[in-house]
Structures are given as structure tokens and as C-alpha cells.
C-alpha positions as CSV (number, residue, x, y, z in Angstrom):
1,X,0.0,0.0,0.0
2,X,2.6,2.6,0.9
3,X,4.3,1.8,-2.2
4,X,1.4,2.1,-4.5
5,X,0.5,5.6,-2.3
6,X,4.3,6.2,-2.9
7,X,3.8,5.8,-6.9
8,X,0.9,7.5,-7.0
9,X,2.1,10.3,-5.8
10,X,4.8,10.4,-7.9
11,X,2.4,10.1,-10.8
12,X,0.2,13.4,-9.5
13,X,3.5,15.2,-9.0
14,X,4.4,14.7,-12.7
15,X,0.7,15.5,-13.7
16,X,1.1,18.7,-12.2
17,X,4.4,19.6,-12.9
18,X,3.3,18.4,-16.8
19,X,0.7,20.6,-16.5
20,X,2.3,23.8,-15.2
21,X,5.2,23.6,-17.7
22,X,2.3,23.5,-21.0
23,X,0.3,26.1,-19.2
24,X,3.2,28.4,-19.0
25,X,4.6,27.5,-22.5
26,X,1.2,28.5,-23.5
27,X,1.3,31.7,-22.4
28,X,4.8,32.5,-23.1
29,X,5.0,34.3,-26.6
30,X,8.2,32.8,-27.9
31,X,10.0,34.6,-30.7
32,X,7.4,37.1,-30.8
33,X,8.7,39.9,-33.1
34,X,6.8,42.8,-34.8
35,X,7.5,43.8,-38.2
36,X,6.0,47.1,-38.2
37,X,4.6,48.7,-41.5
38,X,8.0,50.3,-43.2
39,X,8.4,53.6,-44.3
40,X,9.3,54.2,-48.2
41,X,10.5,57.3,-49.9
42,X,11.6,58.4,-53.1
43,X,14.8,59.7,-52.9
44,X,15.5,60.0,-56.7
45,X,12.6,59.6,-59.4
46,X,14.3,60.2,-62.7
47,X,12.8,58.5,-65.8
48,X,15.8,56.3,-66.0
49,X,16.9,55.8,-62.7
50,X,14.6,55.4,-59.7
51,X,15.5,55.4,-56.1
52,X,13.3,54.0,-53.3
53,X,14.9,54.0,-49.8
54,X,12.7,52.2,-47.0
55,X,13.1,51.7,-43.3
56,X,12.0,48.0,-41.4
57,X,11.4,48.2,-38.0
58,X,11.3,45.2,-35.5
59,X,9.9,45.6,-32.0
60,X,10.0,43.1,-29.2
61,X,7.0,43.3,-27.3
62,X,7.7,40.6,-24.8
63,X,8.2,41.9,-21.1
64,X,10.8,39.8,-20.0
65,X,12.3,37.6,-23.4
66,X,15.3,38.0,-26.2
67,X,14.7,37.6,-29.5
68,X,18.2,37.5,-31.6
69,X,17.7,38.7,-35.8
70,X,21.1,36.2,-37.2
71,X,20.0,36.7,-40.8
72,X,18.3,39.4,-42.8
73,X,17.6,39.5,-46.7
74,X,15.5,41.6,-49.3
75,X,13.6,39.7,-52.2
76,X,11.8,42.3,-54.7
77,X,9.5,41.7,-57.8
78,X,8.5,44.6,-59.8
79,X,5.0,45.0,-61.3
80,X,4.8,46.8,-65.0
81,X,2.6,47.2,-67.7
82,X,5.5,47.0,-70.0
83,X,8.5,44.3,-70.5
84,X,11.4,44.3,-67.9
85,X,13.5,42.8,-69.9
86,X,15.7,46.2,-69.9
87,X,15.1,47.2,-66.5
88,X,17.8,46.1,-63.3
89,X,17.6,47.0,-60.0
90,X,20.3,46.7,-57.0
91,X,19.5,46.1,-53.3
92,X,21.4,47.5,-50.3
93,X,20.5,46.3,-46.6
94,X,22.1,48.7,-44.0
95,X,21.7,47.7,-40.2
96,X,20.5,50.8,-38.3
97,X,20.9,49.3,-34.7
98,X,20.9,51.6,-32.0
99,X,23.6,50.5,-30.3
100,X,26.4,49.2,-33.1
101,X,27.7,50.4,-36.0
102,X,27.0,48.4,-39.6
103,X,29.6,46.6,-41.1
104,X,31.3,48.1,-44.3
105,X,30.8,44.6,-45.9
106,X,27.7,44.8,-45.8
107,X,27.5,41.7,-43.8
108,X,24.1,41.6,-41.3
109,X,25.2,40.3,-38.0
110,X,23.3,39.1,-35.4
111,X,21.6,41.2,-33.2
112,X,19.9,40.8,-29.5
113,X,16.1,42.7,-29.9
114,X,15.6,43.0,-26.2
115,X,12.2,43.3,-24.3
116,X,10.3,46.5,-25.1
117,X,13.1,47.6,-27.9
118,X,13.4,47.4,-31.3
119,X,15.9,48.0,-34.0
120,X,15.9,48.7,-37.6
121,X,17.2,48.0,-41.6
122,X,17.6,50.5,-44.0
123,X,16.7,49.2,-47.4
124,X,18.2,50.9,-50.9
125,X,16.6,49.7,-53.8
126,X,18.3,51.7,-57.4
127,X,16.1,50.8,-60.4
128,X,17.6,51.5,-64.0
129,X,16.5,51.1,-67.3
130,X,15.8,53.1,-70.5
131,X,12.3,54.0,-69.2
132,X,10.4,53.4,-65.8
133,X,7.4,55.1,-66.5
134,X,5.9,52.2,-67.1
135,X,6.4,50.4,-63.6
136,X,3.6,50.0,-61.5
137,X,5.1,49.1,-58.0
138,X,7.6,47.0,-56.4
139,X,6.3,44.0,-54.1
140,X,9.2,44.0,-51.4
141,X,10.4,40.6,-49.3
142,X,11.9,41.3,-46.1
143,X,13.2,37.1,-45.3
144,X,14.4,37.7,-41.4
145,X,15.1,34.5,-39.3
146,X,14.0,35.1,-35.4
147,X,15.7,33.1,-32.8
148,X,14.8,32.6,-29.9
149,X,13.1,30.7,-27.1
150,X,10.8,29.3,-29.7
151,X,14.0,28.3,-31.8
152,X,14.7,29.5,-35.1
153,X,11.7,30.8,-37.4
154,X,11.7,32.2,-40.7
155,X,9.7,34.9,-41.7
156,X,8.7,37.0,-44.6
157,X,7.2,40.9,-44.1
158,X,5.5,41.9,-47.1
159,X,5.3,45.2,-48.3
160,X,4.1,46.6,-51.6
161,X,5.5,50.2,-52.5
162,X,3.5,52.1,-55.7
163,X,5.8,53.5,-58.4
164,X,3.4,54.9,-60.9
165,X,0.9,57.6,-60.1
166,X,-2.0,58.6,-62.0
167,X,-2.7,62.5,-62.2
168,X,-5.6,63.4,-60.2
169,X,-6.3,66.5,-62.2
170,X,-6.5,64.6,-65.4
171,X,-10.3,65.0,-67.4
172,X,-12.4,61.4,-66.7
173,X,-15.8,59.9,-68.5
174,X,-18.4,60.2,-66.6
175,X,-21.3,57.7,-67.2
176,X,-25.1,57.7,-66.8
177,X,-27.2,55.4,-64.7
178,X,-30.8,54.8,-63.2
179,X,-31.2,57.9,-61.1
180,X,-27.6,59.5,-61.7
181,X,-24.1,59.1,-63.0
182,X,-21.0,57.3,-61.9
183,X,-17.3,58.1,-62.1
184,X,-14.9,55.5,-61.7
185,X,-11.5,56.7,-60.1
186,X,-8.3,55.9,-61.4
187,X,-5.4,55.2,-58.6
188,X,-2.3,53.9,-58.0
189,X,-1.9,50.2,-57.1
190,X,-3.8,50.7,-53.0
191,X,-1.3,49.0,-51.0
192,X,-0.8,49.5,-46.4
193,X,1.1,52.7,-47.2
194,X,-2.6,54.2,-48.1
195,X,-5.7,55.7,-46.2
196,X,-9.1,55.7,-47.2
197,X,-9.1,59.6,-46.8
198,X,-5.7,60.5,-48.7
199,X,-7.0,58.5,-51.8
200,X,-10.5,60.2,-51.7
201,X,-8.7,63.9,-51.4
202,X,-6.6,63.0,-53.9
203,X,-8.5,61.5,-56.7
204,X,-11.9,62.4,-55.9
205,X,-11.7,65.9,-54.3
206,X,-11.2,67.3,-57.8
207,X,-13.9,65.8,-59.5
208,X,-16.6,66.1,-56.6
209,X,-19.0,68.5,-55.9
210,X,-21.2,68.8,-52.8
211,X,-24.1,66.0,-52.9
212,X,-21.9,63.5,-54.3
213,X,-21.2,60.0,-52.7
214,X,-17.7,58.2,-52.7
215,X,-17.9,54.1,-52.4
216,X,-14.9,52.2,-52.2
217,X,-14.4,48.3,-52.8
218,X,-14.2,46.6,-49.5
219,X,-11.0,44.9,-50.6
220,X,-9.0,47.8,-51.2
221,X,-9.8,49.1,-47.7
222,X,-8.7,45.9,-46.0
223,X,-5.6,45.9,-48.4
224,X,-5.2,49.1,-47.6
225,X,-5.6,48.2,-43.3
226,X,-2.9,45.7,-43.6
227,X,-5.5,42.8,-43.6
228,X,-3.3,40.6,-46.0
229,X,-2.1,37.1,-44.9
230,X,0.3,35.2,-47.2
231,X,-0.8,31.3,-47.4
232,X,3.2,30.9,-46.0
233,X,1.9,32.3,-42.8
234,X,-0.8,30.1,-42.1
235,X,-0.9,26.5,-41.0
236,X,-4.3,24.7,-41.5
237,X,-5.6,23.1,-38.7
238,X,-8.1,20.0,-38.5
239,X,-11.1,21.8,-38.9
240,X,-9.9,24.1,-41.9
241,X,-8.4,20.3,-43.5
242,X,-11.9,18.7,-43.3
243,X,-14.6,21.4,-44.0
244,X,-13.4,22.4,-47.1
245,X,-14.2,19.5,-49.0
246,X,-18.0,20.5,-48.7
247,X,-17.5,24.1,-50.4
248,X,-17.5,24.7,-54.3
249,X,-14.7,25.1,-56.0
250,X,-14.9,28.8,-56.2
251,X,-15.6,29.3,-52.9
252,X,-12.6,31.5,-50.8
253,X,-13.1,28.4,-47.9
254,X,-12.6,25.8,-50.7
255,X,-8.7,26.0,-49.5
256,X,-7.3,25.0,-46.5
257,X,-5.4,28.3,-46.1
258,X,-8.7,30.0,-46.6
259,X,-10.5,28.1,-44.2
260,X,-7.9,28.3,-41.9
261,X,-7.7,32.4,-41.9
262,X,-12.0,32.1,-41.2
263,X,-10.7,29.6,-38.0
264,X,-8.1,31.8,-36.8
265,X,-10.7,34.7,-36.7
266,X,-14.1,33.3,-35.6
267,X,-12.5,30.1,-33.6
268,X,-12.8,26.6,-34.6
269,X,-15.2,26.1,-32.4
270,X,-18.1,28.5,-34.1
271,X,-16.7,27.4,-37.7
272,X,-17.7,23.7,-37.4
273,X,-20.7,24.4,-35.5
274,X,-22.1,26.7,-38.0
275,X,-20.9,24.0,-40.7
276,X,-22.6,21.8,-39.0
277,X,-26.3,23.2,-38.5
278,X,-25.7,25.0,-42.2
279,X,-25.6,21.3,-43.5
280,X,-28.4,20.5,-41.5
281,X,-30.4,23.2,-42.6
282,X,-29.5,22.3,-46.7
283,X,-31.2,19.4,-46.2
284,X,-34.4,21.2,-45.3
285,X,-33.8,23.5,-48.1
286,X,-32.3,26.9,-46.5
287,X,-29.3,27.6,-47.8
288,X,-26.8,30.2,-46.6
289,X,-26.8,29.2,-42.9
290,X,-23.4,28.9,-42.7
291,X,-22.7,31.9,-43.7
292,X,-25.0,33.4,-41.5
293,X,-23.3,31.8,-38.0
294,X,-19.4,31.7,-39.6
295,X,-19.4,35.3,-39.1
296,X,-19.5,38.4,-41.4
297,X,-15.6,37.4,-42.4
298,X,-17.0,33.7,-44.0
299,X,-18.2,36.3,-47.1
300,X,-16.1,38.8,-47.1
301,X,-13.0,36.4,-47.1
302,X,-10.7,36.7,-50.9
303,X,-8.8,33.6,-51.4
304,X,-5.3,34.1,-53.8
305,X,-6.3,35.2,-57.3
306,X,-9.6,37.2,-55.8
307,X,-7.6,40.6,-56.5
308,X,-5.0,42.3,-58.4
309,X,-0.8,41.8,-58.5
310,X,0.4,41.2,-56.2
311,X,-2.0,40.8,-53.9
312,X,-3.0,37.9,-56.2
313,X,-0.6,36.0,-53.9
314,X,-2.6,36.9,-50.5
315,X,-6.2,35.5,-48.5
316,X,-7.4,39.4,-47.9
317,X,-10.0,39.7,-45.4
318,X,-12.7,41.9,-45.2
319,X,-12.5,45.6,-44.0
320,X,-12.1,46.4,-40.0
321,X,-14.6,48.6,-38.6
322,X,-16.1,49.9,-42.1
323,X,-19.0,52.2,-40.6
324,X,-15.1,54.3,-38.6
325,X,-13.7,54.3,-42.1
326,X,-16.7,56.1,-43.9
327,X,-17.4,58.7,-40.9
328,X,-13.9,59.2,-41.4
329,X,-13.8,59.9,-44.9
330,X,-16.9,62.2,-44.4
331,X,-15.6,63.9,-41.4
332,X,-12.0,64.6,-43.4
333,X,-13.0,65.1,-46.8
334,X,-17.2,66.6,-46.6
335,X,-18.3,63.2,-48.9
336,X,-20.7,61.0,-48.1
337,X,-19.1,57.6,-48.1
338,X,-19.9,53.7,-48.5
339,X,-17.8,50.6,-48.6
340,X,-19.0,48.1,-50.9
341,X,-18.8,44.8,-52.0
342,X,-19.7,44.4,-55.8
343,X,-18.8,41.9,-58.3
344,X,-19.6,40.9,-62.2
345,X,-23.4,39.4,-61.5
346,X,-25.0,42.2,-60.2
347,X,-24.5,41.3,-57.1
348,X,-24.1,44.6,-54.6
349,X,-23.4,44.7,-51.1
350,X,-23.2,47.8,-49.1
351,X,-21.0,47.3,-46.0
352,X,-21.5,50.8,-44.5
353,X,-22.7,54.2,-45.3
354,X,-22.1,57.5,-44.1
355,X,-25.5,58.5,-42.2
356,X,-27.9,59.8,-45.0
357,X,-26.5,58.0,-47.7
358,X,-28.7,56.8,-50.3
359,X,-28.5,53.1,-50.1
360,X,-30.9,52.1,-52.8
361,X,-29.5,55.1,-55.4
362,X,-26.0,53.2,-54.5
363,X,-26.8,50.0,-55.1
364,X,-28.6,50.6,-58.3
365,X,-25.7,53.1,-59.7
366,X,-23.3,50.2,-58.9
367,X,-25.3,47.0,-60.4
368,X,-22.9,47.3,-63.9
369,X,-20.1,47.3,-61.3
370,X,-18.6,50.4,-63.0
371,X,-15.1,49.7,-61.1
372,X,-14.6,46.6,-63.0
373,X,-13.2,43.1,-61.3
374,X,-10.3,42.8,-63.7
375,X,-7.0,45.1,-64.3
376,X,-8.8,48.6,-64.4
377,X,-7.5,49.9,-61.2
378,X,-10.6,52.0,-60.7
379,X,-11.4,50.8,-57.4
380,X,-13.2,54.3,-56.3
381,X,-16.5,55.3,-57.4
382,X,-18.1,58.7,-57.5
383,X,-22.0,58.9,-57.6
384,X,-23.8,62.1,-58.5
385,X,-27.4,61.6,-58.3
386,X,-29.9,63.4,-60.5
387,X,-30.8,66.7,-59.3
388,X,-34.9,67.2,-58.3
């Protein structure tokens, strides 16, 4: 007896000490590091040579841990609407610690991030070619390994820098629809650099007038919000790996990644359970249920190829707080705003209006979908209604 009391009581001591060490693994955070959003310049724009210097911070946000940066690289593709065939480019990745001096070689040491610090890369990038008017923008890969308590993790920070600019005083068609016209808005390639209110003063301030209404595609806004994931990033669970068999083909949660991003938002909890009673409810004939209980992220949800290059290669969710975004353009720019969802079928979805709006005027001025799905980069619309 006193040995069995003996054993189990070894075996409770293990439980518990088993138990303490995954409790506080689990709420350790490990390697975490920020990448925060850089900041890009021009510092020479020259029809033959361009010069885009950027800044990569990393922030610790631990309280107590170290998180070491050994390696550091820069990947870039550049977008066009002509050949690069002619066109070269050189990278230059200068450490901007605060507390040591880069190398001359060039070479990126390793560096200690400690808690509640950060530290910093300089990033040169010299394009040259016989003519870079036609570039669009430069998708930037910043490859950084973290080490750590966590071990070593690669990682990849995205960030998309526009090169080509259209001119916001230059003459567009207007076109005429039930009730009023519509303008769609020519703008450079929307990337995290981008607010909502800088793109409407800047391409639709000089067209507008008051009485007008602005709508933007909710994609651009979440692009535009950092809501990007690439499919790299995101490691399907058991839920994600097994649902997605039941959706069609063209469905944004027909992919394992895509399903996965709707789990790591809503739970996986709520997912399956609204899978579940959705099925249920097909068989009775209502359809839609799932999308009804997934939450509002199960339809707003763009799997890769639901946008434009680059962003081609990322799951986009939908917008954050949309009904903030239009009383912000309103309050900053004196437009009546909405954020919409529109596509090829004549399908339109207002997300959120400005107070006042005209929701049925919008939704009928947008049933062509005037800003186009494919390559027109007109992802603003400007809605004048009739005068009475």
C-alpha cells in the first residue's frame, strides 16, 4: 500500500508539474517579433533611374524575453505594364541598430532585440532602365530569421511600395445610370502605405462637388488596413483540413489556407458548428446558414487570385470597422461615403454608409459594377445623383 500511495504520488507530482510547464509554454510568446509597416521614400525619381529608400522596423513586445535577428535579406518583384526585360535593380541592406555600427561589408550580423526595444534595416533599392514610366510598383520581401526561445523561425514581411501615379487633375468619363451618373476613379496600385481619406482627397476631391457619394471596394480598404495574410503564414488546422471538402470550388473556404484564416478569426469552435447546422439546414432547403453563424468574415474572405498583382498571392479579409472608415472619410474630406462589396453578377453589397446616404440610389448606380473586377484599377466610385 505505501508503495502504491508512494507511486501515486509520484504520478500526481508529474501530472502537475506536466501541467504547469504546458500552461506556461502557453502563455509564453516565444519569438514574438513585430515587423511594423515600413516607411518608403523616393529619394530620386528620374525616368531612367529610380531610387526608393525604405526603413523595417522590429519591435520586441515581450516583457521579459530576447529575440536574436542572425540573418536578414531583401527579395523584390516589380509590377509593369511593359517588359522588364531592360530594367535592373540593386539592393542595399544597411543595419540601423541603435547601439552598433554596420559593417562596411555589408555583412548583417546578429543582433539581441531585447524586451520592449526594437531595432531597424535601411533598405536601398536603385532601379535603371531606359524607361520606368511604365512600372507599377515593387512588391518588397523582407526574409528575417528570429531566434529565440521558440528556436529559429523564418519569416517573410510583405510590403508593396507604388511607383506609378495617376494624375488626379486629369479629365475622366463620366457615365449615366438609373437615377444619376458614376465616375470611376483611377489610382495607383492601393497597397498598407494608403488611407481611405488621402485616396479620396486625392483623386476624388477634384472631380466632386457637394451632394456627391464616394464608395470604395471593400477589398482595397482591407488591403489598404494591412488585412493581408500570405498562405506561407498560415498553418491549416483539423477543422480548416476537413470542411473544405463541402465548399464549391470557387468558394474563398474551398482551400485549406482559406479556411484556416476564417478559424483563426471566428475560432474553430463556431466554424464547425455553424458548418454543422448550415448542413443541417440544406437538407431542409435553407441555404446560406453557414454563412449566416461563420461570421461576417465567412463572405467577405478573398482567397489568392480574388484581386490584383500582387495581392493575387494573398487571402485578404474583409474591411475592420467599415461604418469608422466612412465617418472618417466624411468627417476629413465633406463626402458621403460607403464601402462596398460588388462583383460581375450584379450582385451589390453595401457594408456601410455614411449616415444619410442613399442606399438604394447606391446599389442601383453600382449594379454594372462600374469599377470593373479585372486590371482597371478604378477601385473608387463617384455617384452624383440626379438633381430634383
Amino acid at each position: 500500500m505505501i508503495i502504491e500511495s508512494i507511486g501515486i504520488g509520484i504520478v500526481a507530482v508529474l501530472l502537475i508539474a506536466w501541467g504547469g510547464l504546458e500552461w506556461t509554454h502557453r502563455r509564453r510568446q516565444g519569438n514574438a517579433l513585430d515587423a511594423l509597416p515600413g516607411n518608403w521614400q523616393f529619394e530620386s525619381r528620374e525616368p531612367q533611374h529610380y531610387q526608393l529608400v525604405g526603413e523595417q522596423t522590429f519591435f520586441n513586445p515581450t516583457r521579459k524575453l530576447e529575440v536574436m535577428i542572425p540573418e536578414l535579406s531583401v527579395d523584390v518583384t516589380l509590377l509593369s505594364k511593359g517588359s522588364l526585360d531592360e530594367i535592373d535593380y540593386k539592393i542595399k541592406v544597411v543595419p540601423k541598430h541603435p547601439d552598433a555600427e554596420p559593417r562596411e561589408d555589408g555583412y548583417w550580423f546578429a543582433y539581441i532585440v531585447k524586451s520592449r526595444y526594437q531595432t531597424s534595416a535601411e533598405i536601398k533599392l536603385d532601379i535603371t532602365g531606359p524607361d520606368l514610366t511604365q512600372l507599377k510598383a515593387v512588391w518588397v520581401r523582407v526574409n528575417y530569421v528570429s531566434y529565440g526561445p521558440k528556436g529559429r523561425i523564418e519569416n517573410t514581411h510583405h510590403e508593396v511600395v507604388p511607383l506609378r501615379f495617376p494624375d488626379p487633375q486629369e479629365a475622366l468619363q463620366w457615365r449615366s445610370v438609373a437615377g444619376g451618373q458614376v465616375l470611376p476613379v483611377p489610382t495607383h496600385l492601393l497597397t498598407q502605405l494608403d488611407t481611405c481619406p488621402d485616396i479620396v482627397r486625392r483623386y476624388v476631391s477634384p472631380h466632386a462637388q457637394p451632394g456627391d457619394i464616394v464608395t470604395i471596394g471593400e477589398t482595397p480598404v482591407a488591403i489598404m488596413q494591412g488585412r493581408i495574410f500570405h498562405p506561407s503564414t498560415i498553418k491549416p488546422g483539423w477543422v480548416a483540413q476537413r470542411l473544405v471538402y463541402f465548399f464549391l470550388p470557387t468558394s474563398s473556404l474551398a482551400t485549406a489556407c482559406g479556411m484556416q484564416t476564417l478559424v483563426n478569426i471566428e475560432g474553430p469552435v463556431r466554424v464547425f458548428l455553424a458548418f454543422v447546422v448550415g448542413a443541417i439546414a440544406k437538407v431542409f432547403g435553407q441555404a446560406g446558414v453557414f454563412y449566416r453563424l461563420a461570421g461576417e468574415q465567412a463572405r467577405l474572405i478573398d482567397d489568392v487570385t480574388g484581386t490584383l498583382p500582387p495581392f493575387d498571392q494573398f487571402i485578404v479579409l474583409g474591411p475592420d470597422d467599415p461604418q469608422k472608415v466612412v465617418d472618417q472619410i466624411q468627417a476629413e474630406t465633406g463626402l458621403a461615403a460607403a464601402i462596398v462589396d460588388v462583383n460581375d453578377l450584379k450582385r451589390v453589397k453595401i457594408l456601410s454608409a455614411t449616415q444619410g446616404a442613399p442606399l438604394p440610389l447606391i446599389e442601383e448606380a453600382l449594379r454594372s459594377n462600374p469599377a470593373g473586377n479585372a486590371d482597371e484599377q478604378t477601385p473608387v466610385v463617384l455617384i452624383r445623383p440626379n438633381q430634383s
